[in-house]
Backbone as CSV, one residue per row, in Angstrom:
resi,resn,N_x,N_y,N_z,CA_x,CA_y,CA_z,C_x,C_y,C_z
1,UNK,6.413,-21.466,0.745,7.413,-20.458,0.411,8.421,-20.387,1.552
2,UNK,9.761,-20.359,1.319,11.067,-19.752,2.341,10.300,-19.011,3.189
3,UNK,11.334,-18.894,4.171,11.754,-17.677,4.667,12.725,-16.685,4.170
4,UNK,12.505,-15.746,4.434,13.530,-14.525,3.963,14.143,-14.098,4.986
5,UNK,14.450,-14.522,5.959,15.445,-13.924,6.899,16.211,-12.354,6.930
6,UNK,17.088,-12.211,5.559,17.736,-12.127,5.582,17.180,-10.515,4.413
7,UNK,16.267,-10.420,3.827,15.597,-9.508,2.710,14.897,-7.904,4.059
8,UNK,15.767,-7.252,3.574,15.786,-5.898,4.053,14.589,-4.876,3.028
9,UNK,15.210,-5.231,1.995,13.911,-4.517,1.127,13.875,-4.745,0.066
10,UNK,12.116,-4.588,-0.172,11.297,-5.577,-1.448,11.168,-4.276,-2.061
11,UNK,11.416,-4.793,-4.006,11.132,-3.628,-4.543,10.347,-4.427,-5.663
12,UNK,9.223,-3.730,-6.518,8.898,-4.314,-7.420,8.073,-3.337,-7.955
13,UNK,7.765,-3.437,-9.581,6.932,-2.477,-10.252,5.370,-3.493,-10.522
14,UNK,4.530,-2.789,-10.287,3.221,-3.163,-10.529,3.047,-2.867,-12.123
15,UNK,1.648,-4.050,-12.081,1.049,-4.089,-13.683,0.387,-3.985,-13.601
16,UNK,-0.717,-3.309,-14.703,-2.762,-3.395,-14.350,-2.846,-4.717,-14.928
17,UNK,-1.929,-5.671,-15.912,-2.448,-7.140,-16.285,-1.752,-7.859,-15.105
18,UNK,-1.271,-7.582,-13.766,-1.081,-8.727,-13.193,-1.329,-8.762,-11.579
19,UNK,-1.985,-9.314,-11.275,-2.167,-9.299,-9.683,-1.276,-9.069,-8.895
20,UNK,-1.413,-9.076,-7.606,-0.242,-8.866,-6.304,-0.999,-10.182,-5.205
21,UNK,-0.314,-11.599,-6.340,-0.772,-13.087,-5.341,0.237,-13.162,-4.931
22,UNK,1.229,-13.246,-4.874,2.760,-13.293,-4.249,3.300,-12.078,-2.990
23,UNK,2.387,-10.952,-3.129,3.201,-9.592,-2.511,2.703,-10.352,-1.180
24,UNK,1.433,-10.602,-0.293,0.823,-11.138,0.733,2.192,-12.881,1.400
25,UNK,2.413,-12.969,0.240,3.285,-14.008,1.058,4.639,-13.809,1.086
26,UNK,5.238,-12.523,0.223,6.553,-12.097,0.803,6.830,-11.701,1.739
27,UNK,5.603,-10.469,1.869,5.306,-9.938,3.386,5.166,-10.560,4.541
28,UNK,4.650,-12.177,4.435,4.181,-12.735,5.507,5.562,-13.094,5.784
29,UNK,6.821,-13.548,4.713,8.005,-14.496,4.560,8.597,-13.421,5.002
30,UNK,8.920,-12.656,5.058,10.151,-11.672,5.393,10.162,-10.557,6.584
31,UNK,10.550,-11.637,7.701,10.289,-10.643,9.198,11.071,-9.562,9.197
32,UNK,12.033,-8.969,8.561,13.476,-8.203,8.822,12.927,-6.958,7.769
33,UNK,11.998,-7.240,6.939,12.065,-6.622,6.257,11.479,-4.852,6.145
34,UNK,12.432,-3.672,5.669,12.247,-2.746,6.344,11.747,-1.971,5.383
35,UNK,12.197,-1.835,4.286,11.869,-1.203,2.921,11.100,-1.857,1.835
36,UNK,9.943,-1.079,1.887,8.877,-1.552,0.269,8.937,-0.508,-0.427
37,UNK,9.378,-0.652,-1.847,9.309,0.322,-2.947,8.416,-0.496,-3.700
38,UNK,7.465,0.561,-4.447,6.608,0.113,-5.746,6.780,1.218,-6.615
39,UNK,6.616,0.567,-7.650,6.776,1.255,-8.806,5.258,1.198,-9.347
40,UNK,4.548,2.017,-9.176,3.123,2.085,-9.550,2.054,0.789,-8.361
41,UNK,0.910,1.812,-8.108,-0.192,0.994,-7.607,-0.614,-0.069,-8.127
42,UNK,-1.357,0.319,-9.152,-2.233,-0.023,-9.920,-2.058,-1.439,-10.494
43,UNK,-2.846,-2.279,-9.925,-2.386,-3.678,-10.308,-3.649,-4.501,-10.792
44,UNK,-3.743,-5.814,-11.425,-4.917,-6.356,-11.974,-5.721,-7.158,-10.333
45,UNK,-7.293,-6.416,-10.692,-8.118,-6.781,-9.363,-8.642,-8.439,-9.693
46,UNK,-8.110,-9.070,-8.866,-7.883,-10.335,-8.280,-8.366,-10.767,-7.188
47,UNK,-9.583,-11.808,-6.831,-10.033,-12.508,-5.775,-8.535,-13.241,-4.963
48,UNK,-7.737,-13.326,-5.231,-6.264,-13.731,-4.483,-5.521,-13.275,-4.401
49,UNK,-5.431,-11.782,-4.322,-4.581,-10.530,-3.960,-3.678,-10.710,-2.845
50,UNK,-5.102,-11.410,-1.833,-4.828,-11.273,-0.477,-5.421,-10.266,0.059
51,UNK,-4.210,-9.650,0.773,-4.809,-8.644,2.005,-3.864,-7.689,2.416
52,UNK,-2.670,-7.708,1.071,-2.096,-6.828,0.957,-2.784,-5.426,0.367
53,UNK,-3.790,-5.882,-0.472,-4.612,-4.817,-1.206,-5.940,-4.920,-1.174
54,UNK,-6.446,-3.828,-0.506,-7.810,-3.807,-0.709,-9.425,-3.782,-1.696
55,UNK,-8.423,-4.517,-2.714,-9.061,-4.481,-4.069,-10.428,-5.234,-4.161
56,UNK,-10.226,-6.232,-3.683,-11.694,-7.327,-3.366,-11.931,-6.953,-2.201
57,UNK,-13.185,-7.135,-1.313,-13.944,-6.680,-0.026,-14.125,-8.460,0.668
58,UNK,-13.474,-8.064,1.516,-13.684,-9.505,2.509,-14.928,-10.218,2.347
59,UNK,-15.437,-11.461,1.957,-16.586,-12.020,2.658,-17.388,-12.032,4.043
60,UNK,-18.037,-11.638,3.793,-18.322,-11.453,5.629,-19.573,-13.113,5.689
61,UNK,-19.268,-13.470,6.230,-20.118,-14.850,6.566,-20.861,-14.609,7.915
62,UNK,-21.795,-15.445,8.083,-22.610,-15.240,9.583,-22.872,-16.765,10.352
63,UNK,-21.708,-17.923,9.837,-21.958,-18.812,10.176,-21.038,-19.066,12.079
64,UNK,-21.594,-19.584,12.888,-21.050,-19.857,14.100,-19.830,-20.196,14.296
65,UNK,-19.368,-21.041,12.873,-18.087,-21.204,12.925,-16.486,-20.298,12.903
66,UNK,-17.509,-19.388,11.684,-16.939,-18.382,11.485,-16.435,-17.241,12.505
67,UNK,-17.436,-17.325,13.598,-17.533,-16.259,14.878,-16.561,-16.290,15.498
68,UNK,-16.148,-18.126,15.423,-16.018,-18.572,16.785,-13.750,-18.565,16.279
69,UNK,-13.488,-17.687,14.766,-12.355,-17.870,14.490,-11.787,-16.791,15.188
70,UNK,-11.078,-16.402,15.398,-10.346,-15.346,15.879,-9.964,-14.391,14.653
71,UNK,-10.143,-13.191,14.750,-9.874,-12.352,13.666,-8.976,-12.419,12.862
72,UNK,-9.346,-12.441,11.562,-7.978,-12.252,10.378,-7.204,-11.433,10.516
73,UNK,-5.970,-11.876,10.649,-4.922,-10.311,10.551,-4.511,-9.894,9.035
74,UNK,-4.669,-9.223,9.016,-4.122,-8.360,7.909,-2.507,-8.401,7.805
75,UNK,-1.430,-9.238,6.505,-0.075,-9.400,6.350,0.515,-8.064,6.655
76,UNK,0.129,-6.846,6.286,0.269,-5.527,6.558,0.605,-5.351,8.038
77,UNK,-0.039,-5.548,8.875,-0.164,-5.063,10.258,0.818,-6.107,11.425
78,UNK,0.904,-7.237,10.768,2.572,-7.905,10.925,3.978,-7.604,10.251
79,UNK,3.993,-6.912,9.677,4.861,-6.215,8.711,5.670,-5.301,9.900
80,UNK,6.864,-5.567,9.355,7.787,-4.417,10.497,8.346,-3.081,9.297
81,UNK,8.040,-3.082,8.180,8.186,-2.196,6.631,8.543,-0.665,7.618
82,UNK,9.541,-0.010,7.789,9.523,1.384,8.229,9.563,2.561,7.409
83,UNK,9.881,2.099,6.131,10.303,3.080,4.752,9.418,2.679,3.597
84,UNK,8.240,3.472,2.969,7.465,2.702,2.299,7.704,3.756,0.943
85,UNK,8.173,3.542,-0.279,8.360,4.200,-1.503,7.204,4.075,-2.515
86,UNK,6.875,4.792,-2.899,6.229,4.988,-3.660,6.036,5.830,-4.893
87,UNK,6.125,5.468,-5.959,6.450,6.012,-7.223,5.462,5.888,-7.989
88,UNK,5.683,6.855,-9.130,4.745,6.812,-10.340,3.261,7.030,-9.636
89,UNK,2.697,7.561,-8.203,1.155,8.075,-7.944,0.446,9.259,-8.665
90,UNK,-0.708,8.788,-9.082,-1.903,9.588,-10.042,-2.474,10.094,-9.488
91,UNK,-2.876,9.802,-7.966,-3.877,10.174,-7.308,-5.428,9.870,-7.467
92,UNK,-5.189,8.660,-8.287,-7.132,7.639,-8.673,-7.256,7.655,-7.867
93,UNK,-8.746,7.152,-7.513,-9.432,6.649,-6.146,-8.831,4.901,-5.874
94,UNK,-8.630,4.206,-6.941,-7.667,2.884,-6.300,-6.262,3.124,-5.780
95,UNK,-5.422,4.241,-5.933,-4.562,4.379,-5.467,-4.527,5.295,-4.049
96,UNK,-5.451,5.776,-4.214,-5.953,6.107,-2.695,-6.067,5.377,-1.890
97,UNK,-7.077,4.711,-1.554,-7.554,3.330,-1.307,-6.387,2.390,-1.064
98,UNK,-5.617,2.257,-1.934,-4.369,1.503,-1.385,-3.551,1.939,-0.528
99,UNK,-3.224,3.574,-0.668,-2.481,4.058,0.332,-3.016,4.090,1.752
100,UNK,-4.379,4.572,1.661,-5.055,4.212,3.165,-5.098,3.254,3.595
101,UNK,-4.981,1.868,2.676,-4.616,0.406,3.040,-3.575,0.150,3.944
102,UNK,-2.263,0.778,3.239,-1.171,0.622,3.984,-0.852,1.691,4.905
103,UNK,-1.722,2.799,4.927,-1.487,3.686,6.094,-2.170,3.170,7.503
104,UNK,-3.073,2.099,7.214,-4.037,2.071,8.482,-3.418,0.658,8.881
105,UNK,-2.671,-0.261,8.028,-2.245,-1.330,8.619,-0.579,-1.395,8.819
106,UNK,0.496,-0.957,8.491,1.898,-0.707,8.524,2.427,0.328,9.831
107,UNK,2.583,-0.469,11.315,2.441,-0.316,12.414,3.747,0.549,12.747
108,UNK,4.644,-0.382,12.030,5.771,0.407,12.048,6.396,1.373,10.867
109,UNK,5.109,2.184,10.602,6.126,2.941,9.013,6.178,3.791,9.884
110,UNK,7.672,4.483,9.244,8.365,5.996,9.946,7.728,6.830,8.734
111,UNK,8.047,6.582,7.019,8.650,7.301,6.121,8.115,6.953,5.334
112,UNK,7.118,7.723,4.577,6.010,7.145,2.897,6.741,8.457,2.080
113,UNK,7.396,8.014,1.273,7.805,8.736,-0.110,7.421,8.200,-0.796
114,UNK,6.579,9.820,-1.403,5.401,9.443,-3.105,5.959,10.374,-3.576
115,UNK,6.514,9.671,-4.999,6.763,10.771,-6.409,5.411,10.918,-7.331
116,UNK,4.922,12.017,-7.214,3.609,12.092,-7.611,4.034,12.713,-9.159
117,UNK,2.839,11.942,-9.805,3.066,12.225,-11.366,1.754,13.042,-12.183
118,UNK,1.810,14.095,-12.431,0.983,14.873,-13.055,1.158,15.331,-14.265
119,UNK,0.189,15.213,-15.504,0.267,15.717,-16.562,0.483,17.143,-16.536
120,UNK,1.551,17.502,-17.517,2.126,18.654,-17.697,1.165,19.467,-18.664
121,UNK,0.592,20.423,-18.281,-0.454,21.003,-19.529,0.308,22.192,-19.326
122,UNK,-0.320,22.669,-20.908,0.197,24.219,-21.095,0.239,24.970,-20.093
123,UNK,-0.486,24.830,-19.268,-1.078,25.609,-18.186,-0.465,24.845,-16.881
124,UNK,0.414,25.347,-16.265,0.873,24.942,-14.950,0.181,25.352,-13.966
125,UNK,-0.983,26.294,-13.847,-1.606,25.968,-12.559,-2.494,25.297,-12.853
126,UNK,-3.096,24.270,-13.678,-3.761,23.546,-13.362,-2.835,22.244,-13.110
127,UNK,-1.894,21.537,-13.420,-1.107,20.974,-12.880,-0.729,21.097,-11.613
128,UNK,-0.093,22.727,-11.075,0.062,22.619,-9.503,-1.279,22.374,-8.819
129,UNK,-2.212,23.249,-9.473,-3.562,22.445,-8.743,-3.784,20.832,-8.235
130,UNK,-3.305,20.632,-9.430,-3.667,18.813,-9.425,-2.771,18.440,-7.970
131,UNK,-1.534,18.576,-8.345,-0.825,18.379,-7.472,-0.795,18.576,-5.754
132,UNK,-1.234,20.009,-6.124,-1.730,20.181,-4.381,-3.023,19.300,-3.923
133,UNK,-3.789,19.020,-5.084,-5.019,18.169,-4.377,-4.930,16.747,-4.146
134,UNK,-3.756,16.324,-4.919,-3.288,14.688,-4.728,-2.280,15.070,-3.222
135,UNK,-1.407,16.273,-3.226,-0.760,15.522,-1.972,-1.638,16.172,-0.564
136,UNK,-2.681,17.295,-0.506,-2.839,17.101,0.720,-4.335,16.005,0.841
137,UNK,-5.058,15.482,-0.215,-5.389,14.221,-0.162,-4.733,13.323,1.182
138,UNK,-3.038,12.658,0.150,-2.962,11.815,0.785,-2.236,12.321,2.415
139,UNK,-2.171,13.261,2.847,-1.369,13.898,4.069,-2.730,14.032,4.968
140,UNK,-4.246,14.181,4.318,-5.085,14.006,5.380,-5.613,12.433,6.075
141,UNK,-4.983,11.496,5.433,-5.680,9.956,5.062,-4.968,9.862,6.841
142,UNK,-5.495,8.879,7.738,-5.330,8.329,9.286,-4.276,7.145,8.707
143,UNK,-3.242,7.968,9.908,-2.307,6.530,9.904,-2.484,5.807,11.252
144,UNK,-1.829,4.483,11.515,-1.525,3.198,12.462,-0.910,4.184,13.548
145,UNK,0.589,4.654,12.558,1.455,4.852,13.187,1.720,6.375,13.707
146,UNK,1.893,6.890,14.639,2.050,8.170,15.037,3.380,8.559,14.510
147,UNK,4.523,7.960,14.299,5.760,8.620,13.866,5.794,8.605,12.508
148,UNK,4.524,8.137,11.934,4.816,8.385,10.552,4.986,9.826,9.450
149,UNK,5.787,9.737,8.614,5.745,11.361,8.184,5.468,11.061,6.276
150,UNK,4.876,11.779,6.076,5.210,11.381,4.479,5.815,12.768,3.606
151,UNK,6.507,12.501,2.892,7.667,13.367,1.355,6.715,13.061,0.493
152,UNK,7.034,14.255,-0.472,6.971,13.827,-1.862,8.157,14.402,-2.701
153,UNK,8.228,13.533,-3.718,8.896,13.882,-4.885,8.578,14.004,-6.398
């Protein structure tokens, strides 16, 4: 794959029928790049995701060879991404999980904006309920980065 030199920010909407095999090598391709928007988490779980998403669990091997590699980095934690968007969140436990993905590896995020999406029931406090429990959820999750702040919308 290129380089991207020149790609400031990646935007793309996720599918539950399609993996994220490509997101791991844009990220790796695009040093400049400052802005990730997604349009939904939720993507099809795939042994070749990568390591953009924590969807499959690493192999852990115990062979000498293996010891003797120097640790995998995570495409995330080479990532210079400072503005991370996020749209269409439910607050599942895979979309959790992803956000703590990219909260614990994205070194340089300043700025996580989530438009959080909650079913509207007759009843609006159980909706604001929902709502307050998806965002201070994700406002308690450990970030990388100390200047990070997160919005919602």
């Amino acid at each position: 794959m290129p380089m991207f030199h020149n790609l400031l920010t990646l935007s793309f909407e996720s599918d539950k029928n399609r993996g994220w095999l490509v997101v791991p090598l844009l990220l790796t391709n695009s040093p400049n790049l400052e802005t990730l928007v997604i349009k939904g988490l939720v993507h099809q779980v795939t042994d070749i995701c990568g390591d953009a998403c924590p969807c499959i669990p690493k192999k852990k091997t115990k062979t000498k060879k293996r010891r003797k590699k120097k640790k995998d980095v995570c495409c995330l934690s080479t990532c210079r991404v400072k503005v991370l968007n996020i749209s269409g969140y439910r607050g599942t436990t895979r979309e959790r999980k992803q956000m703590q993905h990219f909260l614990a590896n994205l070194k340089c995020l300043e700025t996580v904006k989530v438009g959080v999406e909650v079913d509207r029931p007759e009843d609006n406090n159980d909706s604001n309920n929902k709502y307050l429990r998806i965002t201070n959820t994700l406002m308690k999750l450990p970030r990388v980065s100390s200047n990070c702040l997160i919005h919602f919308f």
